[in-house]
C-alpha positions in Angstrom: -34.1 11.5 -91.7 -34.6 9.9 -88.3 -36.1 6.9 -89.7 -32.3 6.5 -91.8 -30.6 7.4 -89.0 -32.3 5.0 -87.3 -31.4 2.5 -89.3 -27.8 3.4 -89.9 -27.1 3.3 -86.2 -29.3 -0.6 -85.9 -27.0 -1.7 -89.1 -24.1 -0.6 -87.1 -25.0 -2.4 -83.9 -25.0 0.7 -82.3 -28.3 0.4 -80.9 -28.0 -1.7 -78.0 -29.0 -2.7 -74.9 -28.7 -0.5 -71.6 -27.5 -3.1 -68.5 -27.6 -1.5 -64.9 -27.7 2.6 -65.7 -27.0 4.0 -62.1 -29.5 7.2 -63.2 -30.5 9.1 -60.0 -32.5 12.0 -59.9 -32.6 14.8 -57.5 -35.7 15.8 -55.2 -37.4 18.9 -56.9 -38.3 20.7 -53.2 -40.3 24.0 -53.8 -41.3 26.3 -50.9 -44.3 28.4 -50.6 -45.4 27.5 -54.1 -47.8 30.4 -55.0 -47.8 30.0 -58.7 -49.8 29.2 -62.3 -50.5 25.7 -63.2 -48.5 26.3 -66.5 -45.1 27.9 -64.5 -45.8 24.9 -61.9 -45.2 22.2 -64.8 -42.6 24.4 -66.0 -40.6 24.4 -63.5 -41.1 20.4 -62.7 -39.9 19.4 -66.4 -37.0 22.0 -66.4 -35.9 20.3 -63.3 -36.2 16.3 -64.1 -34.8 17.7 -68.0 -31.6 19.2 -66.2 -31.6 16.2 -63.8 -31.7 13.6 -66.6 -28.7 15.7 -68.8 -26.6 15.0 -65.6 -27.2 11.8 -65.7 -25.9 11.2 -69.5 -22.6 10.2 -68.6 -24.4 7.6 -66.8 -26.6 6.1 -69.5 -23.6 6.3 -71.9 -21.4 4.5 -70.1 -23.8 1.5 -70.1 -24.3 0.8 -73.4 -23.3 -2.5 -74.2 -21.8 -1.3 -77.7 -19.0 0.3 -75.6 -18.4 -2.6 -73.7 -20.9 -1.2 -70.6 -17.5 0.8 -69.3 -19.4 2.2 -65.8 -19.9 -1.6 -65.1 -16.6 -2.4 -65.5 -15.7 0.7 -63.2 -18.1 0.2 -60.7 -16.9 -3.6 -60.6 -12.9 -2.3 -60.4 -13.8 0.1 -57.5 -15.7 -2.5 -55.3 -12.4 -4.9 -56.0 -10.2 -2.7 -55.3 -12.4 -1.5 -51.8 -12.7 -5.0 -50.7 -9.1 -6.0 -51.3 -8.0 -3.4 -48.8 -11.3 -3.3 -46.8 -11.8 -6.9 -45.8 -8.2 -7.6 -44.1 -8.4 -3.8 -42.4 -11.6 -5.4 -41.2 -11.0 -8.6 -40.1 -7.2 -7.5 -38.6 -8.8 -6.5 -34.9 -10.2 -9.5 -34.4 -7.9 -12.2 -34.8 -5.0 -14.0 -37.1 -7.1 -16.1 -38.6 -9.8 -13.9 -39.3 -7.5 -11.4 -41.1 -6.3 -14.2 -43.4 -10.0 -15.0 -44.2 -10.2 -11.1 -44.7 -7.2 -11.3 -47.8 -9.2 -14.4 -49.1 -12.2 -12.8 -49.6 -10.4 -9.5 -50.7 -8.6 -10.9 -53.1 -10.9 -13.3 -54.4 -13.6 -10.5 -54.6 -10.8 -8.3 -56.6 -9.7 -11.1 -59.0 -13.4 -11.9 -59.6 -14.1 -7.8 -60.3 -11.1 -8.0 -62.2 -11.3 -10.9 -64.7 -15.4 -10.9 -64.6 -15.5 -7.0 -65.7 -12.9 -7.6 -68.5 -15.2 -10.5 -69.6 -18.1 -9.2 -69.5 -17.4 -5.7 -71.6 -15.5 -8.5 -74.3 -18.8 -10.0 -74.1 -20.8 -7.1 -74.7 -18.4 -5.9 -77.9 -18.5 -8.5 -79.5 -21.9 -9.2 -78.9 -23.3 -5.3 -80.4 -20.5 -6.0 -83.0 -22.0 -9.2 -84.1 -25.5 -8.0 -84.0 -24.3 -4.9 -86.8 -22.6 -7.6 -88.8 -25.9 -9.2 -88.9 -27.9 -6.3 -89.5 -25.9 -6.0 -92.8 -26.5 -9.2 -94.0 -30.1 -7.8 -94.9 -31.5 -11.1 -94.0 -34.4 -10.5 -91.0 -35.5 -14.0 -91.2 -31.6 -14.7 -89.7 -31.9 -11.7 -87.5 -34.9 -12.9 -85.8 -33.4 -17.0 -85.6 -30.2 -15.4 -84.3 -31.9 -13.1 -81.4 -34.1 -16.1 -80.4 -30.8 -18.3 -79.9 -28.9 -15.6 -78.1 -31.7 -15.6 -75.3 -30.0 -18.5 -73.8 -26.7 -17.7 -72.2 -24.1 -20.3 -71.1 -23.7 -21.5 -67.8 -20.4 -22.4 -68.1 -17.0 -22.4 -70.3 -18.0 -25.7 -71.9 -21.2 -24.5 -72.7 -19.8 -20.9 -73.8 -17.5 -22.6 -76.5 -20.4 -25.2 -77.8 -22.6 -22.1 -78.2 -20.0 -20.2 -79.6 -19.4 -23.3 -81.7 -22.7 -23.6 -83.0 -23.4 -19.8 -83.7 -19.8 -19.6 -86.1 -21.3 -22.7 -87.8 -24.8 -21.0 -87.9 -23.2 -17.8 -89.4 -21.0 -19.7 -92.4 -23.4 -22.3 -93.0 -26.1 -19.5 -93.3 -23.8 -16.9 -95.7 -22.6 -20.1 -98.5 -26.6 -20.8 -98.6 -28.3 -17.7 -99.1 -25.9 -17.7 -101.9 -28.4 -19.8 -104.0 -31.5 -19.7 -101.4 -32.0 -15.9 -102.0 -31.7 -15.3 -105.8 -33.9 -18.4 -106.1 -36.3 -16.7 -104.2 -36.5 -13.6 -105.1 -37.2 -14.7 -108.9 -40.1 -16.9 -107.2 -41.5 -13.8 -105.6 -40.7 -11.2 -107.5 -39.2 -11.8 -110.7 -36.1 -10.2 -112.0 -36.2 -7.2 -109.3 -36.4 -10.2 -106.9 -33.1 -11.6 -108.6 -31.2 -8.7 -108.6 -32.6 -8.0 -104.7 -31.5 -12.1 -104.3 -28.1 -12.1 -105.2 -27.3 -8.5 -103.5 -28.7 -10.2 -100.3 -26.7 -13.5 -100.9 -23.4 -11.4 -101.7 -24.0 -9.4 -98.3 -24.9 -12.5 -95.9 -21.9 -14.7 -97.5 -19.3 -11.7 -96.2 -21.4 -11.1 -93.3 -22.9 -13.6 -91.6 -19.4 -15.7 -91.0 -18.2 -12.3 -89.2 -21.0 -12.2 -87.1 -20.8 -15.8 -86.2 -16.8 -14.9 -85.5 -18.3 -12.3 -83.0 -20.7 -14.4 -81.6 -18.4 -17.1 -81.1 -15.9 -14.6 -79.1 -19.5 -13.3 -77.0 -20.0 -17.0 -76.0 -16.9 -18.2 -74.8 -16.4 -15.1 -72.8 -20.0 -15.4 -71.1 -19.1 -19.1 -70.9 -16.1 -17.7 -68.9 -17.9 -15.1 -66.9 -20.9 -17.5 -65.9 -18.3 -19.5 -64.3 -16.8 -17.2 -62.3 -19.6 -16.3 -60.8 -20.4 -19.3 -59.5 -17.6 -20.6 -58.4 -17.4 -17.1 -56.0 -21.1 -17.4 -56.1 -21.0 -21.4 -54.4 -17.9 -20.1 -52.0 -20.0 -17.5 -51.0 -22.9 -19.1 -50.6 -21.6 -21.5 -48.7 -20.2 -19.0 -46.0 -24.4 -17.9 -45.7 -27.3 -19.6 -43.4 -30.7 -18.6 -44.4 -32.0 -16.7 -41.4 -35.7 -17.7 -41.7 -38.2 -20.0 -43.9 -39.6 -19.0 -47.1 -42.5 -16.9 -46.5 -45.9 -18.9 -46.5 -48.3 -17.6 -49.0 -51.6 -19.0 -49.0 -53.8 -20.4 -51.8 -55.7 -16.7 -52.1 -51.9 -15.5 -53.2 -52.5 -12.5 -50.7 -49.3 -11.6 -49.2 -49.8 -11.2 -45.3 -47.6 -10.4 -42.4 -44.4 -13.5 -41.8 -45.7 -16.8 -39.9 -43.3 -18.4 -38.5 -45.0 -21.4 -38.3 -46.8 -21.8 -41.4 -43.7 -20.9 -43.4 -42.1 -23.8 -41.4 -45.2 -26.0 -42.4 -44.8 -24.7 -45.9 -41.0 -25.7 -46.7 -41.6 -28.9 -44.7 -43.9 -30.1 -47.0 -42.1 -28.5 -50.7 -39.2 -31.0 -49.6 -41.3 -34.0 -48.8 -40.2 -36.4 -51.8 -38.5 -33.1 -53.7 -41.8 -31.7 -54.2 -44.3 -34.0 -55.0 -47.5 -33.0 -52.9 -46.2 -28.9 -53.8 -49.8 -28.5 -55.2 -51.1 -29.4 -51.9 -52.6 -26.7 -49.4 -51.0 -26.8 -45.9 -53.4 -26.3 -43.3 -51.2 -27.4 -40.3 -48.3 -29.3 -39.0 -47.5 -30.0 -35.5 -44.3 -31.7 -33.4 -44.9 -34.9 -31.3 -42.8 -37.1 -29.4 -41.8 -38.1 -25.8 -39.4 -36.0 -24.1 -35.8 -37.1 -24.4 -37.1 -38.6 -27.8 -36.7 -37.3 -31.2 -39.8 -35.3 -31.4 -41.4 -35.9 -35.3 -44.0 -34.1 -37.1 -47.4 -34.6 -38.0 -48.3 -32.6 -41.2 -51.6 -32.1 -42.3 -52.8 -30.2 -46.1 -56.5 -30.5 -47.4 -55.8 -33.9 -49.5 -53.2 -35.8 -47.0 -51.6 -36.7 -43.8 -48.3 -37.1 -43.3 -45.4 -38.2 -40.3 -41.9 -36.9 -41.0 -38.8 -37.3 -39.4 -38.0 -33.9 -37.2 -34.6 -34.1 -37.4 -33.9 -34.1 -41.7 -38.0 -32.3 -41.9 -38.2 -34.5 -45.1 -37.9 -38.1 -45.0 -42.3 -39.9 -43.9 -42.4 -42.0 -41.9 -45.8 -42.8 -43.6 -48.6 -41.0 -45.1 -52.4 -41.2 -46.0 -54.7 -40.1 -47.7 -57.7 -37.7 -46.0 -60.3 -39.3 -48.2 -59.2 -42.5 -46.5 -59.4 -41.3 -43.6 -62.9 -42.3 -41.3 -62.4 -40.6 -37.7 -59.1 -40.2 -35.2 -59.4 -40.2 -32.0 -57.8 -39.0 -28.6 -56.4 -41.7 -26.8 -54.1 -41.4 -23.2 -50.7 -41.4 -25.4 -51.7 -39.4 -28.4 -53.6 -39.8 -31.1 -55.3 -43.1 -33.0 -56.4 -42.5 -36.9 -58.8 -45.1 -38.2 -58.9 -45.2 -41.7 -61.9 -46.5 -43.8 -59.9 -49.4 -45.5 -57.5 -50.8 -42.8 -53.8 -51.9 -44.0 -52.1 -55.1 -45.4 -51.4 -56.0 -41.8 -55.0 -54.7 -40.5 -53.6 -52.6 -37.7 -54.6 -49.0 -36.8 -51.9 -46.0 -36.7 -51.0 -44.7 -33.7 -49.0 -41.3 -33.2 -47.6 -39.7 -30.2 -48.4 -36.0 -29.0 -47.3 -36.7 -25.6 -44.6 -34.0 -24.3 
């Protein structure tokens, strides 16, 4: 029985995907606790089994076959809080301030708005699509048609050309198992294949265009949502300043307490020709220059050397290699690097620590 049941409910798309349950359990606190081993277990799953039967409501509400409903309430809420919130916020401080404040609460309210309608649409059609499919009988589609809904659109464009090509999928799909599985089934299993053949043709020719109807609807909408979010994504982004360099983790992968330094060291050289020398280790870097001067760096990892501009952190000046390298020296006005094989124009490298 719970084997067809199970079935029953995947055929109807029912079982779906839970996105973002809010489930919070309550602290089971017990005083004094003088008891059996069997009551003590007792009274722990009695409590987390209550705790979790709260919590239903919760997990229901996320299912993406209802549209994911506390999402969309959750996202309302925050709209509506920030519409109000923002300008309230923003009013003691100044005029211009408070119309920033109705910007941001408005925008964030629109965006709440809109993206939470989209996104249950989405998630409709999507569990409505995936029970059309289920009907067609056909897993070798099922399994083609999960591994193409793994890449979701990053725009509207891309939403409607994936949309597109899923309706096509589904109706090119249902007119050729029309012939494809009757054919074979007789190759595999004779006329029980047949009859097997054509009831699995009949079923993907009526299903499999509705599913591609549904996925089509699913794509635009994510299409629709994606860009949403980033255009409110890019606004808000831009209104943010990272506050400190990516942490430096070393070539053990051992996460240890933030260095300042290093981490500076680190993103200096990750945007030193977009990347290029990443698979370098940084050992060290360190800022020269007279005063009064633009003050540069000298970056060292275990396979080069290299002299960046301080001010962009990015564009070299030059670099070498530490193979290539054959001593440097201290001089009165920095340092002097003497490399095993001198230059085209035979000089010697000079750099200035002096400051």
């Amino acid at each position: 029985n719970n084997k067809f049941l199970s079935r029953l409910l995947s055929y109807t798309g029912v079982i779906t995907t839970v996105e973002k349950a809010p489930i919070r359990l309550n602290t089971l606190v017990l005083e004094h606790a003088f008891m059996s081993k069997t009551e003590f277990l007792y009274r722990i799953k009695g409590h987390y089994r209550n705790q979790l039967l709260a919590q239903l409501y919760s997990i229901l509400g996320s299912f993406d076959f209802l549209g994911s409903p506390l999402t969309l309430i959750n996202g309302l809420g925050t709209g509506v809080y920030d519409f109000f919130y923002q300008p309230a916020q923003a009013k003691v401080l100044s005029p211009k301030e408070f119309a920033w404040g109705v910007q941001k609460g408005t925008s964030s309210l629109l965006k709440n708005f809109f993206g939470g309608i989209f996104i249950s649409t989405s998630k409709i059609s999507h569990s409505l699509g995936r029970g059309a499919a289920s009907l067609s009988l056909d897993t070798e589609y099922l399994r083609e048609r999960d591994i193409i809904a793994r890449e979701k659109p990053k725009n509207v464009v891309q939403g409607l050309v994936f949309g597109a090509r899923d309706f096509y999928k589904g109706c090119y799909n249902g007119v050729l198992g029309v012939f494809t599985h009757p054919i074979n089934g007789v190759y595999n299993e004779g006329m029980y294949g047949l009859t097997k053949g054509v009831v699995k043709g009949v079923m993907g020719a009526a299903m499999k265009p509705i599913a591609g109807t549904f996925d089509f609807v699913s794509q635009t909408t994510e299409g629709i949502k994606s860009t949403a979010r980033g255009l409110t994504g890019a606004q808000e982004a831009g209104n943010r300043q990272r506050g400190r360099w990516p942490r430096y983790i070393g070539e053990d992968g051992i996460v240890k307490v933030y260095d300042r330094v290093k981490s500076e060291g680190k993103a200096i050289l990750m945007q030193i020709e977009e990347g290029k020398y990443r698979e370098d280790e940084y050992l060290f870097h360190e800022t020269g220059g007279s005063r009064g001067r633009m003050r540069n760096i000298l970056l060292v990892t275990n396979k080069h050397c290299f002299y960046v501009n301080g001010k962009d952190k990015k564009t070299v000046f030059w670099m070498l290699e530490l193979e290539n390298l054959d001593r440097v020296y201290v001089v009165e006005n920095g340092l002097k690097f003497e490399l095993k094989e001198a230059n085209s124009q035979g000089i010697v490298e000079y750099l200035s620590l002096v400051g």
